[in-house]
Every structure is written in structure tokens, then in C-alpha cells.
C-alpha positions as CSV (number, residue, x, y, z in Angstrom):
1,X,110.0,80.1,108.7
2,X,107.5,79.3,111.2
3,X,108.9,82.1,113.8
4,X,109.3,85.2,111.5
5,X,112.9,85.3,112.9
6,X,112.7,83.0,116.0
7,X,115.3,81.1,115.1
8,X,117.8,84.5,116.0
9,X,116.6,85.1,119.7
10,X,120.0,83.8,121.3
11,X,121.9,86.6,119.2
12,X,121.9,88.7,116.6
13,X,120.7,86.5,114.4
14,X,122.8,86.9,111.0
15,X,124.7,83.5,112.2
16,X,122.3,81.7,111.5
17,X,122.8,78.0,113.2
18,X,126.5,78.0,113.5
19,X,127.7,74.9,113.5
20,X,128.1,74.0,110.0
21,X,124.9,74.1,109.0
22,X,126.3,74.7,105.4
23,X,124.2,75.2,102.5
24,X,120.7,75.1,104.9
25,X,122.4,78.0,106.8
26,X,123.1,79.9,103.4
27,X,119.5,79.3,102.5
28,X,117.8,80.7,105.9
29,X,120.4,83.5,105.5
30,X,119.4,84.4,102.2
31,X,115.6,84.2,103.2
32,X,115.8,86.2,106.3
33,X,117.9,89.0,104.0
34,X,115.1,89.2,101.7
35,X,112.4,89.7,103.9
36,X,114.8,91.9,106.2
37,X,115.2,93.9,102.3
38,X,110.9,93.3,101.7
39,X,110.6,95.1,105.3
40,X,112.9,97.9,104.2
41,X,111.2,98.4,101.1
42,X,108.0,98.5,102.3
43,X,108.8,101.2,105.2
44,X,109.5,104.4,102.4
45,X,105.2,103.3,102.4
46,X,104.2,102.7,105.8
47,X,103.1,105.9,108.1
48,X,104.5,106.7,111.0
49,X,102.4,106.1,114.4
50,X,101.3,109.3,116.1
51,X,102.8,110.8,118.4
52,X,100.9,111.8,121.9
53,X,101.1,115.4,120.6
54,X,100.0,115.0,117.3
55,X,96.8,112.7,118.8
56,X,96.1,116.2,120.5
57,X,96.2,117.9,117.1
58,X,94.2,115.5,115.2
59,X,91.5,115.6,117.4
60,X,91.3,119.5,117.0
61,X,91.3,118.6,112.8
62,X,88.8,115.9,113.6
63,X,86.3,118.8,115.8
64,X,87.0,121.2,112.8
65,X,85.9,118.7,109.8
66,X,82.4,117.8,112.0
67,X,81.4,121.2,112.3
68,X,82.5,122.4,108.8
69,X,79.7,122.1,106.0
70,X,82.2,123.4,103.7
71,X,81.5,120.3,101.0
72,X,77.9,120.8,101.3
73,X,77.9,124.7,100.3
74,X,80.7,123.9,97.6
75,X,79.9,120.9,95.7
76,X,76.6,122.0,94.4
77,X,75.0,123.7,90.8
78,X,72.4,125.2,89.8
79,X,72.1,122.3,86.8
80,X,72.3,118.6,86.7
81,X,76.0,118.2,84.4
82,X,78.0,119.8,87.3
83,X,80.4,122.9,87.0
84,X,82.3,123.9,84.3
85,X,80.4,122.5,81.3
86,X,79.1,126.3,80.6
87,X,80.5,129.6,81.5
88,X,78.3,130.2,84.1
89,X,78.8,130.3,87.8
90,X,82.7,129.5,87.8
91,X,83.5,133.2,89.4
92,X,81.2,132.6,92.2
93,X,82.1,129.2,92.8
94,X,85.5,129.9,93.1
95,X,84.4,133.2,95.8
96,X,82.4,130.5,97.7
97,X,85.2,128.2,97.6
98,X,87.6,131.3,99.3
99,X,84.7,132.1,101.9
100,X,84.5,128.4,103.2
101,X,88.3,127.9,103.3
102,X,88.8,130.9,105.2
103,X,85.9,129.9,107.8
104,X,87.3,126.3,107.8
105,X,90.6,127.3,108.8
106,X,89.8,130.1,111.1
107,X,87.7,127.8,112.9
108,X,90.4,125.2,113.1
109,X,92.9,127.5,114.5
110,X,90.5,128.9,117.2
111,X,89.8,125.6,118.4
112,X,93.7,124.9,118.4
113,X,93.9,128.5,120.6
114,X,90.9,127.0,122.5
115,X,92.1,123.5,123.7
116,X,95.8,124.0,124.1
117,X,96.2,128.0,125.1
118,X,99.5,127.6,126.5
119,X,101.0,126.1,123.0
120,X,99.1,128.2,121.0
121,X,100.7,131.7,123.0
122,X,103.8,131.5,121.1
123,X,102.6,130.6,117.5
124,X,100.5,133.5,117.9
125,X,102.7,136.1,117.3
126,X,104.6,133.8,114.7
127,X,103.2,135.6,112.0
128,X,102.3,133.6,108.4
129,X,105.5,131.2,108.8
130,X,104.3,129.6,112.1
131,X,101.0,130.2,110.6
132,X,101.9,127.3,107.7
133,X,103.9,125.1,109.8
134,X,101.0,124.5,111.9
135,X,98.5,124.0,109.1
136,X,101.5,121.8,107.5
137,X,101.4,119.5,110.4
138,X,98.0,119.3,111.3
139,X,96.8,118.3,107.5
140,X,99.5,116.1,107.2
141,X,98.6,114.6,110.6
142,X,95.4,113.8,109.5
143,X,96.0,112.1,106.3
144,X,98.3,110.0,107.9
145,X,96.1,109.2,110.4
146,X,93.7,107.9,107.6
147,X,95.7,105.5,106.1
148,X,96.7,103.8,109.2
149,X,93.3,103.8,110.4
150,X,90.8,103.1,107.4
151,X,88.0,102.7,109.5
152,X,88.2,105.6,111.0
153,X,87.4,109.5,109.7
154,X,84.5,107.8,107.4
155,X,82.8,110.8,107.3
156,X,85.2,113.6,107.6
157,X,88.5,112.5,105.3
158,X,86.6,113.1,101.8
159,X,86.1,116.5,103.8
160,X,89.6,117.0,104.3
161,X,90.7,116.2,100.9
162,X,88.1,117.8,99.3
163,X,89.4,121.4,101.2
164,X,92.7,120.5,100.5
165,X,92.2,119.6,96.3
166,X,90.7,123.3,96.4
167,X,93.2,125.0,98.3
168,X,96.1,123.3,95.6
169,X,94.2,124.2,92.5
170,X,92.7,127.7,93.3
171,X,95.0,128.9,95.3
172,X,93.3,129.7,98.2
173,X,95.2,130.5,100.5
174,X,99.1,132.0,99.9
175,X,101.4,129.6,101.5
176,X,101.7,125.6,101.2
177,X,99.3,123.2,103.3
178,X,100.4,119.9,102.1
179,X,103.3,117.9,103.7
180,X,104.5,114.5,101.9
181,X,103.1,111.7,104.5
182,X,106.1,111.1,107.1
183,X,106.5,107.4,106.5
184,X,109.0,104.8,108.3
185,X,111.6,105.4,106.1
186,X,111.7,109.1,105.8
187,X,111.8,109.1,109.4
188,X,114.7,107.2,109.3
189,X,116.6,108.4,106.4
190,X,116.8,112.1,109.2
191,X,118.3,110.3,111.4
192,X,120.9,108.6,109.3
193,X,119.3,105.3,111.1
194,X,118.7,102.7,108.5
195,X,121.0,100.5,109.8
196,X,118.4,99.0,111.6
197,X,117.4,96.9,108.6
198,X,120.7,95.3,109.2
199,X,119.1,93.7,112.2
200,X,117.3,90.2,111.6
201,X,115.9,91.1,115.1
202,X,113.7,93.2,113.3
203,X,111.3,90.5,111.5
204,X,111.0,88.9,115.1
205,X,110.4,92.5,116.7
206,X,107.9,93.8,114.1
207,X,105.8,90.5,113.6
208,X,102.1,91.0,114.3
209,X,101.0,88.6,116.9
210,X,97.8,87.4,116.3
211,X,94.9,85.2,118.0
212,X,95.8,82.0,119.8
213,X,93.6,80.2,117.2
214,X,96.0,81.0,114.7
215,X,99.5,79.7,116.5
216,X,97.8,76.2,117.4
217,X,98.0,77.0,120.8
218,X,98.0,79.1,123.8
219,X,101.9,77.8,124.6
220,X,102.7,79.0,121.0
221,X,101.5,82.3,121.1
222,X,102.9,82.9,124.4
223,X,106.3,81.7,123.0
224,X,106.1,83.8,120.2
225,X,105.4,87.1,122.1
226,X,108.7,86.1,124.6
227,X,110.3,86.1,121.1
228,X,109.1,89.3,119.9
229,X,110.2,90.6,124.0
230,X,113.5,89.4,123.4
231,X,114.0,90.8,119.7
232,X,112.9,94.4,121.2
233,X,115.0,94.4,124.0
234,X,118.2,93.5,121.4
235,X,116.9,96.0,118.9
236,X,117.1,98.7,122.2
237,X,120.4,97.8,122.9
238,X,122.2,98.0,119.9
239,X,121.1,100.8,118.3
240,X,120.0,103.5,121.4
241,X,122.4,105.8,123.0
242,X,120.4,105.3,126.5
243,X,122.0,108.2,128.9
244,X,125.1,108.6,127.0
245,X,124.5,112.4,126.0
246,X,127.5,113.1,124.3
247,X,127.0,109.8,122.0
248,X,123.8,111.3,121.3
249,X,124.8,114.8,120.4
250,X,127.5,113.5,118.4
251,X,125.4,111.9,116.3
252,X,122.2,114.3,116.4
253,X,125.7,116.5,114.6
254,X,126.3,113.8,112.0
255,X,122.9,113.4,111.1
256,X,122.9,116.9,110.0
257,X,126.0,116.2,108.2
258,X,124.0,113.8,106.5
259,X,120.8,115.8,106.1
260,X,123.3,118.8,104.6
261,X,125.1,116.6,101.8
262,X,121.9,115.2,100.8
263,X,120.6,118.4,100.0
264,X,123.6,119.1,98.1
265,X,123.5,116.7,96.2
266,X,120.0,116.8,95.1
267,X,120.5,120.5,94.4
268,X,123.3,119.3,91.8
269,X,121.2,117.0,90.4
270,X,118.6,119.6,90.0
271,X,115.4,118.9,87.9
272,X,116.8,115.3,87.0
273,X,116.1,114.3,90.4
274,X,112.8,115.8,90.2
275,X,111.8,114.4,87.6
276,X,112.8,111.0,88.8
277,X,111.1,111.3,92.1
278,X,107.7,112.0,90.0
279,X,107.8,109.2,87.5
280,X,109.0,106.6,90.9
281,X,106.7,105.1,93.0
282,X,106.2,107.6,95.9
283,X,108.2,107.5,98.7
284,X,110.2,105.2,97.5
285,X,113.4,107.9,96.7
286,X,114.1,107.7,100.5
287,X,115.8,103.7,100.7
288,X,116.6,104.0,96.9
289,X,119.1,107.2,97.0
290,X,121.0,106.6,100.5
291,X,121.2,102.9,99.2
292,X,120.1,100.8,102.1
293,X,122.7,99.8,104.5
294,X,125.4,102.3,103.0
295,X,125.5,104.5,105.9
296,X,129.7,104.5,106.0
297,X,130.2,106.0,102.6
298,X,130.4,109.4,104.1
299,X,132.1,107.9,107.8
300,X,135.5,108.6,106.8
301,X,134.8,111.9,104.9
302,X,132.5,113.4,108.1
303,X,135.7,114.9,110.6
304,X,136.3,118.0,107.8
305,X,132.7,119.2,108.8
306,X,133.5,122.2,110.6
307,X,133.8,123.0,114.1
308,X,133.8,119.9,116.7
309,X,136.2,117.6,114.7
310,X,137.3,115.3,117.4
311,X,133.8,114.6,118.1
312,X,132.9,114.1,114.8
313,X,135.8,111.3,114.9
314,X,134.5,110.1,118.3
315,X,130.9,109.8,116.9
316,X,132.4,107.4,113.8
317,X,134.6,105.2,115.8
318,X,131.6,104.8,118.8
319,X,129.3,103.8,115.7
320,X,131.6,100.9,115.4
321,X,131.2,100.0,118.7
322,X,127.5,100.4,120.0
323,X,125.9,101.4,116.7
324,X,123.5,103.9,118.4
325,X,121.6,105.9,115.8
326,X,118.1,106.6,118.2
327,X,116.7,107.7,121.3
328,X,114.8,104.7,123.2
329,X,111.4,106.7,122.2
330,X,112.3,107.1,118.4
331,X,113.1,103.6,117.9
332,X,110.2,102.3,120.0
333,X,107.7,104.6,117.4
334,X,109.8,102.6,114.0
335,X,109.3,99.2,115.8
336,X,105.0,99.9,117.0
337,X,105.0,102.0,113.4
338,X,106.1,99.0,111.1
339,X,104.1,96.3,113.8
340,X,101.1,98.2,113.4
341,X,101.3,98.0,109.3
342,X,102.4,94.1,109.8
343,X,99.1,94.3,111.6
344,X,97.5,96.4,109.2
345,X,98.1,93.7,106.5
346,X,97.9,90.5,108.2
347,X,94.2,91.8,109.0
348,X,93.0,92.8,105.7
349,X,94.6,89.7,103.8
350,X,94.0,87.0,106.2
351,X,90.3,86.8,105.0
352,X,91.3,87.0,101.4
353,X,93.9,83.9,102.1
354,X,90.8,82.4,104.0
355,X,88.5,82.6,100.7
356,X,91.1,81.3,98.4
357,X,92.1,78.4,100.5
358,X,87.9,77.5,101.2
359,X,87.8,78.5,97.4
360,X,90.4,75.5,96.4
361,X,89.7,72.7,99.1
362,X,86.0,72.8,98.6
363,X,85.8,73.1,95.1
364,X,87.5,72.3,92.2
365,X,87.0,73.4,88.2
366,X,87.1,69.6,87.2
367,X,84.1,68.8,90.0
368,X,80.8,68.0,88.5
369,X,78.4,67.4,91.8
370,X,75.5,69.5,90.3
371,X,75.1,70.2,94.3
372,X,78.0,72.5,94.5
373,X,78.4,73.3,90.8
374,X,79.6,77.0,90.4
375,X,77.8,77.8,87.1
376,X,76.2,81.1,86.7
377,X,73.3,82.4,83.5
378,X,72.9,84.9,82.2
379,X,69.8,86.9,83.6
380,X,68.7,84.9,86.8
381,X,68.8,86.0,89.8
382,X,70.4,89.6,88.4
383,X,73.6,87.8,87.1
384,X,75.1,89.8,84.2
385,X,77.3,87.0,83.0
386,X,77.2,83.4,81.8
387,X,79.5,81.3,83.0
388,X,80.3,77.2,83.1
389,X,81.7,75.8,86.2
390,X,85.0,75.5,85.6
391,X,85.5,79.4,83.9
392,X,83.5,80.8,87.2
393,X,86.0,78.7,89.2
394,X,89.1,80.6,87.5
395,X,87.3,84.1,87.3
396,X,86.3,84.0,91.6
397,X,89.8,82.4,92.1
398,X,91.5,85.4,89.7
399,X,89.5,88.0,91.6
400,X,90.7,86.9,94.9
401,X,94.5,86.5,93.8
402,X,94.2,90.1,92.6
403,X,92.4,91.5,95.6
404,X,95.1,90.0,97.8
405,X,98.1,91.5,95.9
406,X,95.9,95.4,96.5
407,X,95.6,94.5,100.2
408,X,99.3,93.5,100.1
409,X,100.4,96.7,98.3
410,X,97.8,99.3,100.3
411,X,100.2,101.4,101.7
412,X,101.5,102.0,98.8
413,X,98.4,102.7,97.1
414,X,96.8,105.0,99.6
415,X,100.8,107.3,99.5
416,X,100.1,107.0,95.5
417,X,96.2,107.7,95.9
418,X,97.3,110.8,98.4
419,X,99.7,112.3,96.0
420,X,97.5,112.1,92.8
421,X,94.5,113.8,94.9
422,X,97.0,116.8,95.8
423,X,98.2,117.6,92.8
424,X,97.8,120.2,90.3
425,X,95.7,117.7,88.3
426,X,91.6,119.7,87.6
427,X,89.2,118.1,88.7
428,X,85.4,118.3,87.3
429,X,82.1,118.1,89.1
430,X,80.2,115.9,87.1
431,X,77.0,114.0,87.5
432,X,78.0,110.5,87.7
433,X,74.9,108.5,88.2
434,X,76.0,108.4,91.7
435,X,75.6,112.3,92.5
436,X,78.1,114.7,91.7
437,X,81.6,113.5,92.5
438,X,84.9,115.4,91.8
439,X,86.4,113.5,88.2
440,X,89.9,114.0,88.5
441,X,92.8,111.8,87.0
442,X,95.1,109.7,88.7
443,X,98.3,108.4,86.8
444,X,100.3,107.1,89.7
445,X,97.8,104.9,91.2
446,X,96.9,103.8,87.4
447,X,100.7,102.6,87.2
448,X,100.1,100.9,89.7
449,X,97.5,99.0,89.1
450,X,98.8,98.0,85.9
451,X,101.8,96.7,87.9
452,X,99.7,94.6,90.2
453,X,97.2,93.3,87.2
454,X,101.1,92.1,85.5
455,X,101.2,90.4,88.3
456,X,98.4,88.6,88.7
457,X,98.6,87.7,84.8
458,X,101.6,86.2,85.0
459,X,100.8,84.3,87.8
460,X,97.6,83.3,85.9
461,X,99.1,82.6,82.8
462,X,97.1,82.4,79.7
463,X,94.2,81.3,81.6
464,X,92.5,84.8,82.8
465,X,88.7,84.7,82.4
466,X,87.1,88.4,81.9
467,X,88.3,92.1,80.9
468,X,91.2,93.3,82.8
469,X,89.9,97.3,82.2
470,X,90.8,99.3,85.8
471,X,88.5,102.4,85.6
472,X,90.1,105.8,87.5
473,X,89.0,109.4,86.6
474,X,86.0,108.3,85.0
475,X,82.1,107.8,85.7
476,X,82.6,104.6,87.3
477,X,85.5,105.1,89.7
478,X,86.1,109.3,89.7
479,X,88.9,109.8,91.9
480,X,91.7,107.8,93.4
481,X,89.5,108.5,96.7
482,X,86.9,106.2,95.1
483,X,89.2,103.8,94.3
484,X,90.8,103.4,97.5
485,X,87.4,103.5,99.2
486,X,86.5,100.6,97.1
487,X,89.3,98.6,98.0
488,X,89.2,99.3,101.7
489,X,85.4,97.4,101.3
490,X,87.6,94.0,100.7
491,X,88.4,93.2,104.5
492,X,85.1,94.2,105.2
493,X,83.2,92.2,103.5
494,X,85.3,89.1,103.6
495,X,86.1,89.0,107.0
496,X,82.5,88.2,108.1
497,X,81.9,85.6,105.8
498,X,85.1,83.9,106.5
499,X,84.2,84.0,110.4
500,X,81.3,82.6,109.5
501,X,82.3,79.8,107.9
502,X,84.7,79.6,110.7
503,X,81.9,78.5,112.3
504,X,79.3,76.3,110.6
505,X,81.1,73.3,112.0
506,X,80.5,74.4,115.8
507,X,76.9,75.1,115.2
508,X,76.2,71.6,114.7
509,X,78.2,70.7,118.0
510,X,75.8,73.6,120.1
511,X,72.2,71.8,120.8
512,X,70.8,75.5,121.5
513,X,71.6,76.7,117.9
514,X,72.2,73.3,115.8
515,X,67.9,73.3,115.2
516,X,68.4,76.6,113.2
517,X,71.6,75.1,111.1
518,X,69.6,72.3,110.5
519,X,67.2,73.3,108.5
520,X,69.6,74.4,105.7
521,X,72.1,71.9,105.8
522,X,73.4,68.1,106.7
523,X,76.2,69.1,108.6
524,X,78.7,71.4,109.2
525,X,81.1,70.7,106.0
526,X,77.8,71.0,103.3
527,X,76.5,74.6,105.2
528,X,79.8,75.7,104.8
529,X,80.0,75.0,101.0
530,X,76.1,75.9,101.0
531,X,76.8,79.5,101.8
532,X,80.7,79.8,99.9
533,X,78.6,78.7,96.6
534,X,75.8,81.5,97.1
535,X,79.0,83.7,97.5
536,X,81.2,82.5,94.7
537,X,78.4,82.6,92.3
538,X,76.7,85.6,92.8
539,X,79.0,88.0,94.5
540,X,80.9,87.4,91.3
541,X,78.1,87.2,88.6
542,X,78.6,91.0,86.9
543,X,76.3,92.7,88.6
544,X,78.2,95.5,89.9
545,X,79.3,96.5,86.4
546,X,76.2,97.1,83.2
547,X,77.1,93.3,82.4
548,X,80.9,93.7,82.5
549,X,83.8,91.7,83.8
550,X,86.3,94.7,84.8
551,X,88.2,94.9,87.8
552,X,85.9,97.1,89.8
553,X,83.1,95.5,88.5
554,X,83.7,92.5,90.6
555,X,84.4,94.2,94.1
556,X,81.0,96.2,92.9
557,X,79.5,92.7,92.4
558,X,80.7,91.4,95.5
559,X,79.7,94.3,97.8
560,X,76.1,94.4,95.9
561,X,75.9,90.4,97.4
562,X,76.4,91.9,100.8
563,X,74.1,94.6,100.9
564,X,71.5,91.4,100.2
565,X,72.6,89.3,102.6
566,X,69.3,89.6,104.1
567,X,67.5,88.0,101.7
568,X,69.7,84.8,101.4
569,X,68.0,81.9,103.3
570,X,71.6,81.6,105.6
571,X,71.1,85.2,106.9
572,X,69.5,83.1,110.4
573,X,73.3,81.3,110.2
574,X,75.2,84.9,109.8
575,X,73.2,86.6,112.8
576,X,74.2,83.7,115.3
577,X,77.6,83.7,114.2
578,X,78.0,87.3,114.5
579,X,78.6,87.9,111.0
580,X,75.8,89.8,109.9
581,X,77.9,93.7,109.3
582,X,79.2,94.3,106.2
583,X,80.2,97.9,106.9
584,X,83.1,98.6,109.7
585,X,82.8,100.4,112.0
586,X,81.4,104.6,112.0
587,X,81.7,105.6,115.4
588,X,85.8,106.7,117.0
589,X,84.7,104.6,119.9
């Protein structure tokens, strides 16, 4: 398990050890097929990387959004309740709302004109069709860039969704703008290509490689990115054409084949399928209906597809032999797609894993050192909640399983938070408490939730401490852009405190900073619990929430902590460590 597929790099991997390993080489099958299945499942979720092209046409989005003040002219009243609680104003509102989308997306095409004249020439006399394919792809282009990149766009996404909600629900403009998010699998599922997932060489390939810290050593690391090198160049092998162009027109035709019956067949099924693909999860309709790995069940059927029959044949019996399904480029964007979301994840759970595992080595619920004792009252130091040692042990233990689970799922999420946002759903401008913010509902990412919280609870068992109440489309959490905003605040914060624990110990061991350290602790070991106990007590103490114990009450609680490091007496520690930001990262650069 220690290689994430190391054990294949001398062939293909599905062997296992080979000589008569037995029931161990059963079990190591079995485990390398579920996460080969897990990998699979989670690409219908995981964008695709952008294209050098598409770079180009986000950073003409990106111009557009800066200039644009089309939120600031838009979401505004003349009273403090927000629009649509009398009858007044709702005509001009929705005139103002057709003035700024026209200038937005004049001035988005213009710059498009502007930078890239030469591509532009042609779409020009396109009329409204080439018109919407480009708006198409540039929105979509956008948003997928976002959830890839959550640090980035901070203050032009809510922009972009906020044009986009209006141009759904007032009908703005007279052709479609939004695109479903072009994720991994969708990709794939074109091409007919998700026999890669047959591969074991693709946990090896896709595997985020991270610091040396984290492998030991130096040698490790350097081992694990040959392995990753090796599982690549196996992956390239088996499943590209390379300069065979009549392999690779062969199949470009049965990929159509494909992409024909498909349509078909969901034209048959009608509004059935429809349906189905709303109540699912997304994406996920892409692995689901070709069933994954079943790319022979219309092999034998494919030579009765009109003209070019002996190259249909051709096409089915090379499969057999090289497998080839990609260009070298396409399959190189699926590998750096689905290693960037293995990065993607390992980045914004690590720190949570870090918290738990401080959380349960330094502490325990049966420990009663009044030193380290996790007990929180009611109304000092702006706690909302009273709580004994052992209960605020479970509830900060809880909260961490269940952020870890989100992080784990975010793809997910943000596809489900995208598609609730673009619906047909109203929306309200209401005063929230927190200015006015768009109320709108949001029933997938509410599923869910509820699915994660199930969880959790069973994990749990009977033993969960506080309310287990997810607010979404209301007051406290208004859209799922506020949730997933929220939730995106979790690496964030946690990621500087766990570096900073990181290193207490080596503070001690540096005679130009160990005077500073000091002063607040013994050693290394008691800063470290020191600053986890000022954490675990009141970045969890109900704060965030009018008293509460919700869900989003505690991230609230936790990010309140933050904004105060400051005032904690280890701030000194947190500025020498490098620790002290809380908040990402606003410029691109």
C-alpha cells in the first residue's frame, strides 16, 4: 500500500506477485481494483485541466469580470429587505439587469476580437450559433477553472455566477450560456476511452507526489517519482495510437459509433433518463450508463455501421492488440487532470488528518491534567457553549472527521454547488445581516450533505455531541456559493496552524528564536499542546453560530479564532514560523 501501485512497475500490474502469492495476491488484487474503481468514480467529478487555448480564453473572461461593475449596479434597492418583498422596482431591475448583461458581454467579445484577431475573423460572420458556442465555452471555461483552482478568481467568480443566475432566470439573452463542467470522465466516455481504468498503472501514474518530508527521505521520493515515470510511459504505450493514422481514424469512426448509439438510446429512454440524471449525483450518469470497463458490448455489433466496414473490423480486432483509444496529448491531459485533483485533495486534507492525529496523540477524553484540560463555559472568553472535557474532546474530533469527508468529496460538491446555482431555482435579494446576498435553494448539494453527515454518524455512532442542522438557502448560509466558500476556508485555516506546530519542536533547537518560544512554554512538546488547546477550545466554543452547535456554526467558530490570532499570546510563535495568514492567496501571481 505504501506505493500507490508500486508494486506493478515491472508490468502491467494486474498479476500482482506471481508466484503463488495466493490469498495475499487475491487481497492486493482486490485492493488495487477498488481504488482503480474509487479513481474511476471520482473522475465523472474532477475537471479537466485547461488546455493552452482555453488559458487564452480565460484570461479574456478574467479581463472582462475586472472591468465589469455589473454586480455593483444590480444588486442594490432603494430599501433595506431587498427586492421583491413589494411591487416596486422589479420592472426596472430586470431593464438594468438586460443593460449590464448586454455591456458585459459586448465587452467580453471585443476583448476576445482584440487579443486574438486572427481567431476571432471567422466567428465573426458566424452569426448567433458561433455567437453561443463561444459564450458556451468561455463560461464554461471559467467555472471550471474555479473549482480546480479555489484560490484563484476570489473576486471575480461570484461575478461570474451572479451574471450567469440572471441570464438563466430572466432570460437575458436568447440562446444558452451554460455548458455542464467537462469533467475526466465525460471526456473520456467521447472517446470511448475508459478502458484506461483497467490499468493499475493508473494509481502509480496519477499519485500526487509530495514533499520529501513526507516519504521519509530524499531516496524515497526520488523512487517514487521513477515509479510514477515508469507508470506514464506504460499508460503511453498501451493505450495511444502514436503515428499510426489509420488506427487513429479508425477509432476517431468508432467513437462516433459510440457517441451515435448513445444518443439513441437516451432518446428511447426519453424523460426517464432525464429524470434520473436530475435526482443522481451530477456527473455521475457518465461511468454509470456505459458501465465502466464494458467498452466490447457494441465491438462485435460496430462492422454494420455504414460505409468503411473493413475498417470498422480492422479498428476492433487492432483494439485487441494495442488497445489504443488516445492521442499522446489527450491522454497526457486525463493523467495531469486526475494528478492535479489527487493533488487538489491530498493538499486540503492533509492538514485536517494533521489536526486529528495531534487531536488524538496529545489528548485524550479520559485525561484529567487541568494543564491541558479541553473544557469550555459558557460566556468567557465569547464561548457560546458549555462543555466538559471529555464532550469538547468528541465534538472538535466530530468536526474534524466531518470536515475531512467535505474536503474528500469537494469535487463533487463544487459540480453539485455549480448545477444548483444555474438552475431555474429564484433567488431573493434579502438583507441577511451580512448585506444583501442572493437566497436561493440548493437541493443537490443538501443531499449531499445529508449523505456525508450519514457518514460521519455512523462512524460516530451514538456518541455525536451537538446539532447536526446544515443551513443552505437561508440567512445563514444563502446560496450553495456560500457554502462552498465556507468550506474552501478549511485548508486555509488549518494548514497554518498545523505548520506551525510542525514546528514548535525546532524552535527550541534554534538559539536565535528559542528566547521568544521560551517565554510561553517548557519545550517543544508543551508549546505544541499550549497552542492545539487555545485552538480546540475556542475555535470550537459556538461562537460562529448565536450559541448553536450546527455544522456551519463550527467552521464559523473556527474561522472567527483565526481572524483573532493576533491577540493570542502565541501570535510571536505563528509570525516566526510563517504561519501568521489565514486567508490564501488574492493576487493570480
Amino acid at each position: 500500500a505504501g506505493g500507490g501501485g508500486g508494486g506493478d512497475d515491472d508490468g502491467d500490474g494486474a498479476d500482482g506477485d506471481g508466484d503463488g502469492g495466493g490469498a495475499v495476491g487475491d487481497a492486493q488484487r482486490a485492493q488495487l481494483q477498488a481504488r482503480l474503481d474509487a479513481l474511476a468514480r471520482q473522475s465523472a467529478y474532477i475537471p479537466l485541466r485547461l488546455t493552452a487555448e482555453e488559458r487564452t480564453l480565460l484570461d479574456v473572461l478574467e479581463g472582462a469580470l475586472r472591468i465589469s461593475e455589473y454586480t455593483d449596479n444590480v444588486d442594490v434597492t432603494s430599501h433595506m429587505y431587498g427586492w421583491g418583498y413589494f411591487s416596486m422596482g422589479v420592472s426596472k431591475k430586470t431593464e438594468r439587469m438586460q443593460r449590464e448583461c448586454d455591456e458585459f458581454l459586448a465587452l467580453l467579445w471585443g476583448l476576445y476580437v482584440a487579443t486574438q484577431y486572427k481567431a476571432s475573423k471567422t466567428m465573426l460572420d458566424g452569426g448567433a450559433k458561433t455567437e453561443e458556442a463561444f459564450f458556451l465555452r468561455v463560461f464554461e471555461i471559467g467555472r471550471r477553472y474555479k473549482i480546480m483552482n479555489p484560490d484563484k478568481m476570489r473576486t471575480t467568480y461570484g461575478k461570474l455566477i451572479h451574471i450567469l443566475q440572471d441570464i438563466v432566470q430572466s432570460r437575458l439573452i436568447r440562446y444558452n450560456v451554460i455548458a455542464p463542467i467537462e469533467t475526466v470522465a465525460e471526456f473520456l466516455i467521447k472517446r470511448d476511452a475508459l478502458c484506461i481504468f483497467d490499468d493499475v498503472n493508473m494509481i502509480a501514474a496519477t499519485r500526487s507526489i509530495g514533499d520529501a518530508a513526507s516519504f521519509g527521505s530524499a531516496e524515497a521520493r526520488a523512487l517514487m517519482v521513477e515509479t510514477k515515470r515508469s507508470a506514464r510511459a506504460k499508460l503511453l504505450k498501451r493505450f495511444t495510437y502514436g503515428d499510426d493514422v489509420d488506427l487513429r481514424a479508425a477509432f476517431a469512426a468508432r467513437a462516433a459509433r459510440v457517441k451515435r448509439a448513445r444518443k439513441k438510446s437516451q432518446k428511447k429512454k426519453g424523460q426517464q433518463l432525464a429524470s434520473d440524471s436530475d435526482d443522481d449525483d451530477g456527473n455521475e450518469l457518465g461511468i454509470d450508463a456505459l458501465g465502466m470497463g464494458d467498452d466490447d458490448d457494441d465491438g462485435d455489433g460496430d462492422g454494420g455501421g455504414g460505409g468503411g466496414g473493413g475498417k470498422a473490423q480492422a479498428a476492433t480486432s487492432s483494439k485487441k492488440k494495442s488497445e489504443a483509444c488516445l492521442t499522446k496529448d489527450e491522454l497526457e491531459l486525463v493523467i495531469d487532470s486526475l494528478t492535479d485533483a489527487q493533488a487538489y485533495l491530498m493538499a486540503n486534507r492533509d492538514p485536517v488528518d494533521k489536526m486529528l492525529n495531534y487531536l488524538t496523540t496529545m489528548f485524550s477524553p479520559d485525561d484529567d491534567r487541568t494543564a491541558y484540560q479541553l473544557d469550555i463555559h459558557y460566556g468567557h472568553c465569547g464561548s457560546k457553549l458549555s462543555h466538559k472535557h471529555g464532550t469538547q474532546f468528541h465534538f472538535v474530533q466530530q468536526s474534524l472527521m466531518l470536515w475531512r469527508e467535505v474536503q474528500q468529496r469537494m469535487f463533487e460538491l463544487w459540480i453539485l454547488a455549480d448545477k444548483d446555482l444555474l438552475t431555474a431555482q429564484p433567488y431573493r435579494l434579502v438583507n441577511t445581516g451580512q448585506g444583501l446576498n442572493r437566497v436561493q435553494p440548493c437541493p443537490n448539494v443538501s443531499r449531499a450533505m445529508s449523505g456525508i453527515l450519514h457518514v460521519v454518524h455512523r462512524r460516530v455512532g451514538a456518541n455525536w455531541v451537538g446539532l447536526s442542522v446544515v443551513h443552505l438557502g437561508d440567512r445563514d448560509v444563502p446560496n450553495a456559493l456560500f457554502f462552498i466558500d465556507k468550506y474552501t476556508q478549511v485548508p486555509r485555516m488549518l494548514a497554518p496552524l498545523a505548520h506551525v506546530i510542525d514546528e514548535c519542536p525546532r524552535l527550541f533547537n534554534d538559539p536565535h528564536r528559542r528566547h521568544m518560544a521560551e517565554q510561553l512554554a517548557t519545550d517543544g512538546k508543551d508549546l505544541q499542546r499550549r497552542i492545539l488547546r487555545a485552538y480546540f477550545r475556542h475555535g470550537f466554543d459556538g461562537s460562529g453560530d448565536d450559541g448553536g452547535s450546527c455544522v456551519d456554526g463550527r467552521l464559523t467558530s473556527s474561522y472567527n479564532f483565526c481572524c483573532e490570532i493576533e491577540k493570542k499570546p502565541f501570535f510571536p510563535v505563528l509570525q516566526m514560523c510563517g504561519g501568521a495568514n489565514f486567508n490564501g492567496e488574492w493576487q493570480n501571481s
